[in-house]
N, C-alpha and C positions, 0 to 999 in steps of 0.2 A: 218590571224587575221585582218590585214587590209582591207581587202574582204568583212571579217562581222563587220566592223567597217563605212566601207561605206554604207552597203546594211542598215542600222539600222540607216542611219544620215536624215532621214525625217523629218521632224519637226513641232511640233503641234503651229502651229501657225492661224489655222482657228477660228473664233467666231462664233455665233450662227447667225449674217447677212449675212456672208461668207458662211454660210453651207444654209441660206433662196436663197438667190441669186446665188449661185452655181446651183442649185436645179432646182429654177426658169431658169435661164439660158439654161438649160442642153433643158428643158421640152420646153419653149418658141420660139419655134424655126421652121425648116423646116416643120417638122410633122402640126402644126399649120397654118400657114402661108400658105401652098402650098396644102399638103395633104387634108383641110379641103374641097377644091374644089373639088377636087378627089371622095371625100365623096358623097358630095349633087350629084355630077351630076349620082353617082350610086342608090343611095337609096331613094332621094328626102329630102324635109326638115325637115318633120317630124322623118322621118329614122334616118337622122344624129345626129337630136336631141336625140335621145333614144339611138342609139350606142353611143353619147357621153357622154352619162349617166350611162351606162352600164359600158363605162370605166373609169369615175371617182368614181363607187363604185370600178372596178379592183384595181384600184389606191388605194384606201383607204383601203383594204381587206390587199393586198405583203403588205404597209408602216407599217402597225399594226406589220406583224409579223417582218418587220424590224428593227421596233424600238426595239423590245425587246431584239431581238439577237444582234442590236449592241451596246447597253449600259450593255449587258452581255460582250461581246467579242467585244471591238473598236479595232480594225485591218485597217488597209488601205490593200482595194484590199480585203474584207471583203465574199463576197459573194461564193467565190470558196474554202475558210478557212471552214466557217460554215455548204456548201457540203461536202467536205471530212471528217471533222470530226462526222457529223449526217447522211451522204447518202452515202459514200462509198469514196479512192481517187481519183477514174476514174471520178467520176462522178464531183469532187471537181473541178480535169484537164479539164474536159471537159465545166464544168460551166464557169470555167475562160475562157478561147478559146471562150466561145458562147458570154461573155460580152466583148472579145476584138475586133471582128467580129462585135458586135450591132455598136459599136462606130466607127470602122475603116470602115466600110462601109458605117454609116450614114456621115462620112468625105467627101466620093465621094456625097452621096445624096445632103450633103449642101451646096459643092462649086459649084453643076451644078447650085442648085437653086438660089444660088450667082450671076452667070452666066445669069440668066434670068431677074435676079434684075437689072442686068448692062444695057442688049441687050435693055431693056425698054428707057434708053437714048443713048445707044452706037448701033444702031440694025445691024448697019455693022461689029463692030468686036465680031471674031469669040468665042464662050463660053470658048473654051480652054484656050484662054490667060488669062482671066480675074478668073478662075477657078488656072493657075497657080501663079498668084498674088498674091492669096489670102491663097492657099498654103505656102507661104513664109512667109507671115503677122503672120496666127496665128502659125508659127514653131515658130519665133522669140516672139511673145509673150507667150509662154510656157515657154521659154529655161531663160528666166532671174532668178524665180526664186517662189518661191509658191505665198510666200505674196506677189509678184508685181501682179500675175496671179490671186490670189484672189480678192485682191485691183478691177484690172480691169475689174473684169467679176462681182464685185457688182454695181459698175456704170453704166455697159453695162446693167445691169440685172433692173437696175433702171428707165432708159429708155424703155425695152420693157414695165412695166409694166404700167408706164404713160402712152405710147402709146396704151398701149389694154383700158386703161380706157377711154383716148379722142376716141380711135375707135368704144367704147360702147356706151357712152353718145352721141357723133355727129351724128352715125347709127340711134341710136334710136331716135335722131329728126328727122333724114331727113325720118324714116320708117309711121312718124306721122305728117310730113307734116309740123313742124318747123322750118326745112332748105331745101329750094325749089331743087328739082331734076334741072340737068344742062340742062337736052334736054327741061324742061316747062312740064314734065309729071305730072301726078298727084300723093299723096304719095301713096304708095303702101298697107299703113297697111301690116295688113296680111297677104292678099291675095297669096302672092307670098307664103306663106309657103305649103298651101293645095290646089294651081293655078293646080298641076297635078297628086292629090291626095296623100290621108293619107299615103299611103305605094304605090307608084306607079310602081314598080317591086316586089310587093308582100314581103314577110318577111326576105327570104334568102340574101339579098345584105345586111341586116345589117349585119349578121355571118361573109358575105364574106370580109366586111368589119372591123370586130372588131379589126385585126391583123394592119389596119393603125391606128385605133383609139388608141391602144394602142404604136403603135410607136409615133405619136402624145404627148403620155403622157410619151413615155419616158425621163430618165432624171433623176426625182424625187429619185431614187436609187443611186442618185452620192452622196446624204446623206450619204450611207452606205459605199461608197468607200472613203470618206475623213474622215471618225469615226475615222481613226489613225493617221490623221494632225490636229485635234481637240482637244482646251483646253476644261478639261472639261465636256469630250462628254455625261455622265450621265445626265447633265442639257441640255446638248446646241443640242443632239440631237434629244429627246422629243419635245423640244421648237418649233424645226425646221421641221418639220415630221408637224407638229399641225399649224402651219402657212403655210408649203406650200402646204398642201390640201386643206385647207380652201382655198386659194388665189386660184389654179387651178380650182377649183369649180367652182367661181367665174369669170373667167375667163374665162374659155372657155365652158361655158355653154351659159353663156352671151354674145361672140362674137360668136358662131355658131348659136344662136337665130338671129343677125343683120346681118349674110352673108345671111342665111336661110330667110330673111324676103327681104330681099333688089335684089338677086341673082335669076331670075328663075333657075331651075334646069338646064336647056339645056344649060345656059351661061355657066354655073362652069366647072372649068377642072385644071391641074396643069403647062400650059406653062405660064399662067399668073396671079398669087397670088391674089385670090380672096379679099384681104384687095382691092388693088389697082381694082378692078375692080367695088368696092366699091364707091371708092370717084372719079372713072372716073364720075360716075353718079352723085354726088352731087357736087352742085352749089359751089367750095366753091373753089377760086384759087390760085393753084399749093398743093393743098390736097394731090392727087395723089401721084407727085412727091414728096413730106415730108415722106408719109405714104413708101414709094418705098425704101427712102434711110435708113427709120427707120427699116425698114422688112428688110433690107440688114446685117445693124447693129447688128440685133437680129438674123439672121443665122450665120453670122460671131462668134457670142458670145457662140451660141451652140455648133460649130464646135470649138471653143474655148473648153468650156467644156467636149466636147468629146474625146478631142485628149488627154486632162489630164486623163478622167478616161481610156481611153485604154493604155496611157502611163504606171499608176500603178499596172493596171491589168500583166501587161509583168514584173514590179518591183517584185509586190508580188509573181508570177510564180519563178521567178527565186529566191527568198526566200526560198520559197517550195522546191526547188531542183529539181524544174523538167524541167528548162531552164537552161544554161548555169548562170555564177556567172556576165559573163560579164554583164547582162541587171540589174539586181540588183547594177552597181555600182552607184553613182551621183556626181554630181559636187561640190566645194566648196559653194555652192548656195544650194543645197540640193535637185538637179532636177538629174532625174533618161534620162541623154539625149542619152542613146543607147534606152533605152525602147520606148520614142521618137521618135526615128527615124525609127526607126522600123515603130513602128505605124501610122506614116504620110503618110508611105506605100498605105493608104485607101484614102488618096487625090486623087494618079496618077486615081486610078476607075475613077473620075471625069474627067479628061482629055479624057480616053478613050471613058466616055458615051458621053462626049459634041460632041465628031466627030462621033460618032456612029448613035445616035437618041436619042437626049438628053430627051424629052415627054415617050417616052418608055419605056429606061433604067433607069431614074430617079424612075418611080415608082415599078421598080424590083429591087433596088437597098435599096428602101423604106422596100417595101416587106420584102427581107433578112434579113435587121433589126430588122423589126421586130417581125419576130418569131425569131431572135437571143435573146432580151431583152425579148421578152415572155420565152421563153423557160428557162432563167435565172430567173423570176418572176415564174416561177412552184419550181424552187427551193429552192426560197427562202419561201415559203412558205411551202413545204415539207418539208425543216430542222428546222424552227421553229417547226411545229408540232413534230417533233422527238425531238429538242432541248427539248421542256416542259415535253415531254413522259419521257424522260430519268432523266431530275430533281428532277418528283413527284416521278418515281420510287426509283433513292436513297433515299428516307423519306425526302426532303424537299419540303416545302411546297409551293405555288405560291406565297404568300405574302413576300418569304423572295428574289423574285426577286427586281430588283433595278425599273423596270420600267416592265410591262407587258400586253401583247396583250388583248382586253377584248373577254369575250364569245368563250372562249378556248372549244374544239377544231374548231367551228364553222366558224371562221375567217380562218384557213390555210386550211380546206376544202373548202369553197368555193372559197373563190381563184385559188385554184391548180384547179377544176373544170373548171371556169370561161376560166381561162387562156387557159386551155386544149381544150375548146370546137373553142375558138378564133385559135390556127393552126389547126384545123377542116377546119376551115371555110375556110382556104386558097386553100385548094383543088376545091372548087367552083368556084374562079375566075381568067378564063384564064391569067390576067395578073401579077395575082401575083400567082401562082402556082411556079414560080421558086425558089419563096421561098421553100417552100418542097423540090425541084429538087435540089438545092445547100443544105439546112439547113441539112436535113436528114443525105444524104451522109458524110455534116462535121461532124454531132454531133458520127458516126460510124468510123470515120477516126480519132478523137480525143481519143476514148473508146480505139481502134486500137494501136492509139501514144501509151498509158500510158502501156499497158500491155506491149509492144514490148519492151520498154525504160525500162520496172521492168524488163524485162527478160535479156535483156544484161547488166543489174547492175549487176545481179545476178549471171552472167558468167562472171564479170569482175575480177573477184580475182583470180577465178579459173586459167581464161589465167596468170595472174601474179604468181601464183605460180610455173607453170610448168616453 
């Protein structure tokens, strides 16, 4: 009794700026900031703009049918509930795993990139240390307590978004010649965007690309995993859904326009954050360095957000009954800290990649992610669709939902498409193919767990009676 008196002490104390800022947070981060280099220097700058298009309709396609399954069912740890109850349990267990996997790996992805933000002032010491640093920081700010972790990830989350505005507005002067290049160059306009053509490796590096662009956007689904610390969630996470596409839109259409205009293609890459390669070029001193420690800030804040949604994914798991009760318990605080700990697990990744070849493993570590968060954005959009099927079927009708997706069925089809065709793509590109190499094997070794774990529940009485 006390068991389920703990696993049930969560507490709904997020508002509808907590769930904008979470969101933000989650999405604003490594993918952005690092991977967008990665981008241009594959596809060119018109490329990146159109896969970044591509994946802010992805975006907006999963949040539709988000929204409506969580203001039908608000759950914490949301997305692996709505699997097994509309797509089968296996697939429910295995949904969870793939979104505790997006995040516990994006954990290594963001303290290397942490790491890299350091080496730009520190270039002597080594990624590890400062990757184990930062491991400690955001353990200890999860462990206090929701509201302190909400509290600080909407001010962290306040900061990124002033800084992508001043990064929009200062790019596009210096792109037109209002604030003077640092070398005496002249402004670049344009030119830089179509300097080595409209699609300069032809149309496949977007495909091959789509699967970063959408880790990029990952995040925005942490709406759905805090639906059940939320007061309110029928208003507050409509609300939240509709401001923070709108903002990402906005956002990162409009700073991948100013990398994309300011960057030749051949410059971009991910050892060095194409923000900051940015304001190395413009006249404007210690830009750089501001932009450095604020991109630092805003990783730090992700990998904040991260480790909370994989923490509850391990909570609600053990809910479900299909982990141990220990991870389901929490503290007088209402923090779930075996779940936690566990999941911080995705930090050490970072230590190993930074001694390994941290340029390499950073973006297979990327990779992973994000066909793990794809692969969780295929589902969620297949149990919407099956959520509504199964509604109209009992005789009730769409209007008597509390909130609903528009141009049903048409929304969780092309999404689940979209998304589909994006781990396609990963097969394309050698460097991120490991994704497939790992994602596959786990999502079959998860199918594996659940049947194995039904089958010895199912022989467990039997031995007890003999």
């Amino acid at each position: 009794m006390q068991l389920q008196q703990e696993s049930e002490a969560l507490k709904r104390t997020m508002q509808p700026r907590h769930l904008i800022m979470l969101s933000l947070g989650g999405v604003i981060g490594t993918g952005l900031f690092f991977n967008t280099g990665y981008i241009i220097s594959t596809t060119g700058a018109p490329g990146t703009l159109l896969a970044y298009a591509i994946g802010a309709l992805v975006v907006w396609l999963v949040m539709q049918c988000l929204a409506e399954l969580s203001v039908a069912m608000p759950e914490t740890g949301a997305f692996h509930v709505y699997a097994s109850r509309y797509l089968g349990p296996a697939t429910g267990y295995t949904v969870a795993w793939l979104y505790w996997l997006t995040w516990t790996v994006a954990l290594g992805s963001s303290f290397t990139a942490a790491g890299f933000c350091m080496q730009y002032w520190f270039p002597q010491v080594p990624i590890w240390i400062w990757c184990l640093i930062f491991c400690l920081v955001i353990f200890s700010l999860n462990v206090v307590s929701t509201r302190f972790f909400a509290e600080g990830e909407f001010w962290f989350s306040i900061i990124k978004v002033i800084t992508i505005l001043a990064f929009i507005i200062l790019g596009s002067l210096a792109i037109f010649g209002v604030i003077p290049l640092k070398d005496g160059s002249p402004a670049p306009g344009l030119a830089h965007i179509t300097s080595a053509g409209w699609l300069p490796h032809g149309g496949l590096p977007i495909l091959m690309t789509l699967v970063a662009v959408n880790f990029a956007f990952s995040g925005t689904e942490l709406i759905g995993i805090a639906a059940g610390e939320t007061k309110e969630p029928e208003k507050a996470i409509p609300l939240a859904i509709r401001a923070t596409i709108a903002r990402l839109i906005i956002f990162f259409i409009g700073t991948v326009f100013v990398l994309a205009a300011l960057i030749p293609m051949e410059q971009a890459g991910v050892e060095k954050s194409p923000f900051v390669l940015v304001f190395e070029k413009v006249g404007i001193p210690y830009a750089a360095d501001i932009f450095n420690f604020v991109i630092l800030t805003a990783i730090l804040s992700a990998a904040n957000s991260g480790l909370f949604a994989s923490g509850r994914m391990l909570w609600s798991l053990s809910k479900e009954n299909t982990l141990p009760s220990y991870f389901s318990r929490v503290n007088k605080r209402g923090v779930p800290l075996a779940a936690l700990s566990v999941s911080m697990l995705g930090g050490l990744l970072a230590l190993c990649s930074s001694i390994i070849a941290p340029e390499t493993v950073f973006v297979a570590l990327s990779a992973i992610s994000g066909f793990a968060v794809v692969a969780v954005w295929l589902s969620i959009c297949a149990s919407h669709f099956m959520f509504r099927r199964r509604h109209l079927q009992s005789g009730l009708s769409a209007d008597s939902l509390i909130h609903r997706a528009p141009w049903y069925p048409w929304v969780p089809i092309l999404g689940f498409v979209l998304c589909l065709i994006a781990c396609v793509g990963l097969a394309f590109d050698p460097s991120q193919r490991i994704a497939l190499y790992c994602g596959l094997p786990f999502v079959a070794l998860c199918y594996g767990a659940f049947y194995l774990t039904k089958i010895l529940k199912q022989q467990e009485p039997e031995h007890v009676a003999e």
